[in-house]
C-alpha positions, 0 to 999 in steps of 0.5 A: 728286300729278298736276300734270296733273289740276288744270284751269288757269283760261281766263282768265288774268285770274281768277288775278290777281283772286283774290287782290285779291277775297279781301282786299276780302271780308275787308276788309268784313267787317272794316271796322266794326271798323276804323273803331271803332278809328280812331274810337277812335284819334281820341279820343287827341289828343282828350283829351290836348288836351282835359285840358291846354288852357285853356278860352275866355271863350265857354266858361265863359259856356256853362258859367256858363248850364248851372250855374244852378240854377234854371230859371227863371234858366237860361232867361233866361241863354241867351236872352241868348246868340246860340246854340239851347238845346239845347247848353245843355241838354246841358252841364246834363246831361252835364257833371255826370256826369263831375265838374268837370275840364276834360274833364268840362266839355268832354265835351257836345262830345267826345262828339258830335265823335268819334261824327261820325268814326263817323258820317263813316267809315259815310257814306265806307263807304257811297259809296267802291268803297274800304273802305281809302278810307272808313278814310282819310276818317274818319281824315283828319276825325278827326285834323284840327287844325282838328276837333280843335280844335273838338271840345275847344270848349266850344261848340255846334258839335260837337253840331250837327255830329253831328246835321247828319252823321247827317241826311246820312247818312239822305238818302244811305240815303233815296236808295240805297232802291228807294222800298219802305216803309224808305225813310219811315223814312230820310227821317223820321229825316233831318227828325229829325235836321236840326231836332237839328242846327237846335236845336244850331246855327242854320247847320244851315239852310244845310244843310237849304236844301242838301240840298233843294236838292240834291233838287230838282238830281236832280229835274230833272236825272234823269228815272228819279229824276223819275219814281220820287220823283214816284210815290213821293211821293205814294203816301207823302206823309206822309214828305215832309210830316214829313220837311220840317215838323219842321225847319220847326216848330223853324225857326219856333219859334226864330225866334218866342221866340230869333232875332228878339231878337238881332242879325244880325251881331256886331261880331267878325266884322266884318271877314268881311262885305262891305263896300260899295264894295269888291270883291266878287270879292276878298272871295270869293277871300281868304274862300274861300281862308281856309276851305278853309286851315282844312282842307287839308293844303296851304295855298293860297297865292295867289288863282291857285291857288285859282281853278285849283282852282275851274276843275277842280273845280267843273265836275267836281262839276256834271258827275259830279252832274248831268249824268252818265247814271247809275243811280237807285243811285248818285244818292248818290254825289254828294250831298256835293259838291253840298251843299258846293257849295251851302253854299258859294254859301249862305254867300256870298250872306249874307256879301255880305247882311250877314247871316253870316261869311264865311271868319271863324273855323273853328267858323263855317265848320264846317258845311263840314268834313264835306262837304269831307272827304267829297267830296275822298275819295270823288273819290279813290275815283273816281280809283282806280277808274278807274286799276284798270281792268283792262288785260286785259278793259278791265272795271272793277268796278261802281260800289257805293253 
């Protein structure tokens, strides 16, 4: 052979981004099947735990309303409870099929628990630079205790999870779309699935409340997003319309013939309201804190921590969500911590009214799960990104949405 014929590259940084290039393309090729074997791998300790545990008193309440064998009397049950129907209607269904075990019992909230690691993987693969990254977000939500153990209750929480997690998953199509005819679709099937999740669980409100919240930010934040939804809106005026008045019709409709009857807080969740004449900061600090021990890996330990991790993360947040100069494309990036942030002011705000817990139990909380996982991942994506810079043309890859 003549070594002498074979053209050497100009530019000795092409040899040594070959290699990385080809594993990434291989990598996106491959990652749907990965991710359906992490999705699958956190069905593992999904059943296990699920086959051997005992079910709560809440739970055979939720089974004793499905098992009635007459409408009529199955109607007048659920009223009594303080959930939606729509979980009831699925434990009616779905239990049946699978006989009278404890997983059978428990399959209306396994399924829906572990589609939402699916689902959390295809939103992480959509936002993250990083397929690896992406992976790890759907496992860390997956193998979470905490989700775990949600997802083995036979309570409503799961159902509305996968429902709250497919809507964002639309929004954060609906805003990687030039504005062309799909993107109706995109923000159709967002209002369809938020008003599911609303069915499901009623603090599925926090989240449609947060997401237009989250819009109206990026509205008068961006002006090439201003300008753009503006124009489009009204050329399509009919998605907004239906995208915003389904969850509205459902809202309205629970509100009539369910929520009015029961009462705003219960007495074992006192202790994760407010109480007057306390602090109001103290209260804040220790019930935060209690959330995100829920989840993280690392206990917070101390209010001090806690407010130094407050001091780094939430300007960070704001900043990389609004106040960035960035492309209409990768406005999605930052929809998951912008919608954690305002779930959480939400839930603050209620708790100091009275009117929902605070830092109570993790189900309650649950709401925030997918959106935390998802921001602290996708803020390591970031981080990594940065450190890849290539130290020889000082260029980084593009950021993807």
């Amino acid at each position: 052979m003549d070594l002498g014929s074979r053209r050497m590259p100009n530019n000795p940084s092409t040899v040594l981004l070959e290699k990385p290039e080809v594993v990434t393309r291989d990598l996106d090729r491959l990652f749907p099947f990965l991710l359906l074997g992490i999705t699958l791998a956190a069905l593992v300790p999904v059943l296990v735990l699920g086959a051997s545990e005992f079910i709560s008193y809440d739970g055979y309440w939720h089974l004793f309303i499905a098992k009635q064998d007459r409408w009529k009397l199955f109607f007048s049950e659920y009223r009594k409870d303080a959930h939606p129907i729509l979980y009831h209607l699925a434990l009616r269904v779905i239990s049946p099929l699978f006989g009278c075990s404890r997983l059978a019992y428990r399959s209306a909230s396994i399924i829906p628990g572990v589609a939402s690691v699916y689902l959390v993987g295809r939103i992480a693969g959509r936002l993250c630079i990083s397929k690896v990254v992406a992976l790890l977000t759907a496992a860390a939500y997956g193998f979470s205790m905490t989700m775990i153990g949600i997802t083995i209750d036979v309570r409503s929480y799961p159902l509305a999870l996968v429902f709250v997690i497919a809507a964002l998953y639309y929004l954060v199509d609906f805003l990687a779309r030039t504005y062309d005819a799909s993107a109706n679709r995109s923000l159709i099937l967002f209002g369809t699935f938020t008003s599911l999740a609303i069915a499901s669980e009623y603090y599925a409100v926090f989240f449609l409340v947060a997401c237009l919240g989250v819009l109206a930010l990026l509205w008068a934040t961006h002006p090439v997003f201003r300008e753009r939804s503006t124009e489009w809106a009204i050329r399509n005026w009919f998605a907004p319309v239906i995208a915003l008045g389904t969850p509205s019709v459902v809202i309205a409709y629970f509100y009539r013939t369910h929520i009015k009857y029961h009462s705003i807080s219960f007495n074992h969740v006192h202790e994760f309201y407010w109480t007057p004449g306390s602090s109001r900061v103290d209260f804040i600090l220790r019930n935060l804190r209690a959330d995100l021990n829920y989840i993280l890996p690392v206990k917070i330990s101390s209010a001090t921590i806690l407010l130094g991790i407050l001091v780094v993360f939430v300007p960070l947040l704001t900043y990389f969500g609004l106040f960035r100069k960035q492309s209409h494309e990768s406005l999605a990036v930052d929809v998951p911590g912008l919608v954690l942030l305002l779930l959480l002011v939400e839930l603050i705000v209620f708790s100091l009214l009275g009117w929902y817990p605070f830092g109570g139990n993790d189900r309650h909380q649950s709401i925030l799960f997918p959106f935390l996982t998802l921001t602290a991942f996708i803020l390591l994506d970031r981080l990594i990104t940065y450190l890849r810079t290539s130290p020889i043309d000082g260029t980084r890859r593009p950021e993807e949405v």
